[in-house]
C-alpha positions as CSV (number, residue, x, y, z in Angstrom):
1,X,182.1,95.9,135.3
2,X,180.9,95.9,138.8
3,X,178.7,98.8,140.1
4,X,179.6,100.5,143.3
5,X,175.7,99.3,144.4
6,X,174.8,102.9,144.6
7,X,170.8,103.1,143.7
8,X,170.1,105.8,141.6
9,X,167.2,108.2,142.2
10,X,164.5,109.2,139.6
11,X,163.4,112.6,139.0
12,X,159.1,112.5,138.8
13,X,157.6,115.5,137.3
14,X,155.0,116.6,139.0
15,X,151.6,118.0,137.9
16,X,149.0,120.4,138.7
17,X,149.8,123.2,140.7
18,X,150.8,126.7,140.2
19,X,152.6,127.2,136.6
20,X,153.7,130.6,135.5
21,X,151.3,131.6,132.7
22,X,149.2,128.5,133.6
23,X,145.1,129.2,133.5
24,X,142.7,131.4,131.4
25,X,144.2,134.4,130.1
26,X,142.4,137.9,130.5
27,X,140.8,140.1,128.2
28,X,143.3,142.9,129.1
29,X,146.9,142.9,129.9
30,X,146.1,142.3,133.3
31,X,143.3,140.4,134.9
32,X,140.2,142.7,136.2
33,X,138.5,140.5,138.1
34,X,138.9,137.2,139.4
35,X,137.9,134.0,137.6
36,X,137.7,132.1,140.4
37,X,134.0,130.3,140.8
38,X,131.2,133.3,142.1
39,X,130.1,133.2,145.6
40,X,125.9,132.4,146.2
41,X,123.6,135.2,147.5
42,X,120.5,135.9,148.3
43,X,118.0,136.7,145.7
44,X,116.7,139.2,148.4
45,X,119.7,141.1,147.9
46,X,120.1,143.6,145.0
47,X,123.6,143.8,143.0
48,X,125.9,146.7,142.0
49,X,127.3,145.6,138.4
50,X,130.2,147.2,136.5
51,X,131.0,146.3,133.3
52,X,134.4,147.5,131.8
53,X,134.9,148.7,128.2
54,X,137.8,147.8,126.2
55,X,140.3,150.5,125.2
56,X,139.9,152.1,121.4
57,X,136.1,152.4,122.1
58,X,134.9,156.0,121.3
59,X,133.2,157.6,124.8
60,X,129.8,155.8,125.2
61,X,128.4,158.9,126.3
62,X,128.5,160.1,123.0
63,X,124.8,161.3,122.1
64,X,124.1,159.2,119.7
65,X,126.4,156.3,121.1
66,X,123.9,156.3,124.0
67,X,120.8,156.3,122.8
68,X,122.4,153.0,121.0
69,X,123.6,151.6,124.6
70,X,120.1,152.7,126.7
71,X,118.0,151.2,123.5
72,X,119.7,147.4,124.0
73,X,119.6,147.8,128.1
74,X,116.2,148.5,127.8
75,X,115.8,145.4,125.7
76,X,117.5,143.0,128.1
77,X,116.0,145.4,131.4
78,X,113.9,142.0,132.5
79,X,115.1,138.6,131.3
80,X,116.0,135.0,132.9
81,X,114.8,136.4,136.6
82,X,117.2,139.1,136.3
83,X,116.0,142.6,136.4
84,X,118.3,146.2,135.4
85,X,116.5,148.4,137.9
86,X,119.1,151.2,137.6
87,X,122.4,152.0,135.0
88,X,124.6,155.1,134.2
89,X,126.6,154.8,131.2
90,X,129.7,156.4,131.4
91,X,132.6,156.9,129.2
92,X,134.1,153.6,129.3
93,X,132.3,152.0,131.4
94,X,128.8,150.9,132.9
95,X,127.5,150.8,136.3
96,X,123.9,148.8,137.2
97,X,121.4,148.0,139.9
98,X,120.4,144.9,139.3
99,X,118.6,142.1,140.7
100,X,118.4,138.3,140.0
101,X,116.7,135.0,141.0
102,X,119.9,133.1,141.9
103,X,123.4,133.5,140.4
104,X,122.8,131.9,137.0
105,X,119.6,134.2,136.7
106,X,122.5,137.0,137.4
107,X,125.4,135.3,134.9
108,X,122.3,134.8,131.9
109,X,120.8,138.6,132.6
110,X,124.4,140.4,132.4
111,X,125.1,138.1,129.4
112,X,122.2,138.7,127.6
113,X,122.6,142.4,128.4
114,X,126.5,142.6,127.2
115,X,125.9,141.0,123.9
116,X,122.9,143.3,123.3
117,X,124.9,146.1,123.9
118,X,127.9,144.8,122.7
119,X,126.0,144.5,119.2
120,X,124.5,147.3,119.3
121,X,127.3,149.7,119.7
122,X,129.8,147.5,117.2
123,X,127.0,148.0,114.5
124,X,127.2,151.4,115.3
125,X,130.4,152.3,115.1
126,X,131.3,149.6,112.3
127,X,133.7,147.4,114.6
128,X,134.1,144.2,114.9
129,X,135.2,141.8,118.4
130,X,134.5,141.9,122.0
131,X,133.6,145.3,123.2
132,X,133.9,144.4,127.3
133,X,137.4,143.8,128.5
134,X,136.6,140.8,131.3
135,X,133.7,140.1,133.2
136,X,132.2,141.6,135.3
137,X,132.5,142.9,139.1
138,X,129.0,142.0,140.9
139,X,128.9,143.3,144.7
140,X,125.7,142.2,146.9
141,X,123.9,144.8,148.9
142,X,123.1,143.4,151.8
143,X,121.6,146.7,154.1
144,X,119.2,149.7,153.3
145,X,122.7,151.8,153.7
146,X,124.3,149.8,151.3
147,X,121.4,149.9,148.7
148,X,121.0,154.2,149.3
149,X,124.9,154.5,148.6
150,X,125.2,152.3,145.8
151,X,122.0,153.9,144.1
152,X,123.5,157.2,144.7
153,X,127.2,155.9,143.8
154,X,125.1,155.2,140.1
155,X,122.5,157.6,139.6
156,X,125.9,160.6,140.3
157,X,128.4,158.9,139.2
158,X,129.0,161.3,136.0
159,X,129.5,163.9,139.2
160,X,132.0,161.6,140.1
161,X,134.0,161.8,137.0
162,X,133.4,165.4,136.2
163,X,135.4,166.6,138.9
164,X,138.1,166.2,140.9
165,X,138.9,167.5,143.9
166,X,142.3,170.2,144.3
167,X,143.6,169.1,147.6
168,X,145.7,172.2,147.9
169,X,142.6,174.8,147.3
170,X,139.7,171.9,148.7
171,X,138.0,173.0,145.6
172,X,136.1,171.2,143.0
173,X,137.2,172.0,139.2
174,X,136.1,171.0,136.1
175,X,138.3,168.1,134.9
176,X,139.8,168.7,131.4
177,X,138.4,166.1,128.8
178,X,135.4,164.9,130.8
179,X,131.7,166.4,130.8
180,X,130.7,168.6,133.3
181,X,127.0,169.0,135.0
182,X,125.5,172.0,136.0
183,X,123.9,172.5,139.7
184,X,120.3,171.0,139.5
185,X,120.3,169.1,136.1
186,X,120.2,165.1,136.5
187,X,122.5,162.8,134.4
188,X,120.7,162.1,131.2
189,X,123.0,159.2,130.3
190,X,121.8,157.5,133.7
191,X,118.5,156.4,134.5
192,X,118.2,159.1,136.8
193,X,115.1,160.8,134.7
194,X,113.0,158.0,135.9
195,X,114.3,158.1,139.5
196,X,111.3,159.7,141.7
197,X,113.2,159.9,145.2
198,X,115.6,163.3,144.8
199,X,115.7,165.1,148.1
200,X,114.4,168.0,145.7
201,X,111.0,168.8,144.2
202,X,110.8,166.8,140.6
203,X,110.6,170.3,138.7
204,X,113.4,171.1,140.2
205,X,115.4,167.7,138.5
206,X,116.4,169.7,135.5
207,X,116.7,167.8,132.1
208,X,114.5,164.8,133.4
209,X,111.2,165.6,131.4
210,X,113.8,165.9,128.7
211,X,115.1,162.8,128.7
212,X,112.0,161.2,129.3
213,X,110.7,162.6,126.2
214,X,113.1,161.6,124.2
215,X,113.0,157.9,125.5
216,X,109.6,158.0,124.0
217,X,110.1,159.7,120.9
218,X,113.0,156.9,120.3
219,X,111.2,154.1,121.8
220,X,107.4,154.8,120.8
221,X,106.8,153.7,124.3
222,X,106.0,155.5,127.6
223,X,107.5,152.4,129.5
224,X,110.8,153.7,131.5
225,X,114.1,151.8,130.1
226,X,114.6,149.8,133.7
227,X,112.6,147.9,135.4
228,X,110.5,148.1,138.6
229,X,112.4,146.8,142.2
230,X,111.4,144.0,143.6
231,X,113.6,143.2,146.1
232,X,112.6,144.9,150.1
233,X,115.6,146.8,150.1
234,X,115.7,149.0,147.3
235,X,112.0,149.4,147.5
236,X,112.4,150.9,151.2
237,X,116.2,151.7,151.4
238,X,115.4,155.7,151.0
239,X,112.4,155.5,153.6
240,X,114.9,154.3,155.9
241,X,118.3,156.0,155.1
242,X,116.4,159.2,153.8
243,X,116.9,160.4,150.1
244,X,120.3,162.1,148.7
245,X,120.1,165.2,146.2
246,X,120.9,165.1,142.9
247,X,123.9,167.6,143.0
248,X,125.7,165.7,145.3
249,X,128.9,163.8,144.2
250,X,129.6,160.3,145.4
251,X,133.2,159.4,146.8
252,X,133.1,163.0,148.7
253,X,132.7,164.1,152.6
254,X,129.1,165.6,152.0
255,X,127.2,162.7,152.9
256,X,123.5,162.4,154.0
């Protein structure tokens, strides 16, 4: 039988390209941060660092949780050209001043760090798995502002959680389930203890000797948990932005 001489078309499929579930899944339900390839920097900027913790984990800021945490930071405080030069532990989460060589002296230091922790706290509690819930959020601080904000964001960030703020009454209040801090005492989950630059005298940093103390008594060391600055900015970022007080709370209007 004779065709009508009509060519036919083919159907190619293609490949590459956007595909609905294509790509590494995260952690989570939902992505935290991006997996696409890290930007370079400077090594002569410092980094803020937060690490997430994966729901189900007990607060970190549990007593003996922490000493756990600050025991395995303090391990992996200078490794690879990477450097923790400051950290508050939080609930479920972790925030750190850090700084690094290049960006695989960054990706090797927070490593190290999360598996030491990560080990640390799973032997503790008698868990098994991952205990972060993606990787990592690094931001570059690339002024003396920025350094004095995101040093302060750290060092107060328990203020942060503590309280919110009543928009109706603009007044602070406790917030139910979270830890408060009086007036003048410093965050003993942070390394705020060993942080000399308080726009207040250092008797007046309540709880620091404390917490110093105890770092020694569990460490047998006198050696701080962190390790020194290197970088020009966070070594002169309060000479040049002035210092901040401890009972301040970061996120609100009162600003120095």
């Amino acid at each position: 039988m004779v065709g009508s001489g009509r060519q036919l078309g083919f159907s190619f499929r293609a490949r590459g390209g956007a595909r609905k579930g294509a790509g590494r899944p995260p952690n989570g339900s939902t992505a935290g941060v991006s997996h696409l390839r890290r930007p370079a920097y400077s090594r002569h900027h410092p980094l803020h660092v937060t690490l997430r913790v994966r729901r189900g984990v007990p607060s970190l800021r549990e007593h003996a949780l922490f000493r756990t945490v600050r025991q395995a930071l303090a391990a992996g405080k200078s490794r690879f050209g990477f450097s923790l030069v400051e950290f508050s532990v939080q609930r479920d989460h972790l925030h750190l001043i850090a700084e690094a060589d290049d960006r695989r002296a960054l990706s090797r230091g927070i490593q190290g760090l999360s598996i030491r922790v990560a080990r640390a706290v799973n032997r503790q509690l008698q868990r098994s798995g991952r205990l972060f819930a993606d990787r990592y959020h690094a931001r570059p601080l690339t002024t003396p502002r920025a350094v004095k904000f995101a040093v302060r964001y750290v060092l107060l960030n328990a203020r942060k959680h503590a309280r919110t703020v009543d928009n109706d009454r603009h007044t602070c209040r406790p917030d139910a389930g979270l830890d408060g801090i009086a007036a003048g005492v410093i965050d003993s989950c942070s390394s705020a203890p060993w942080f000399h630059a308080f726009a207040r005298p250092e008797g007046l940093a309540f709880g620091a000797r404390e917490a110093r103390d105890e770092w020694r008594r569990q460490s047998g060391s006198a050696d701080p948990p962190i390790a020194p600055a290197r970088t020009w900015l966070l070594r002169t970022c309060l000479q040049r932005q002035g210092p901040f007080d401890s009972d301040e709370t970061p996120g609100s209007r009162r600003r120095r």
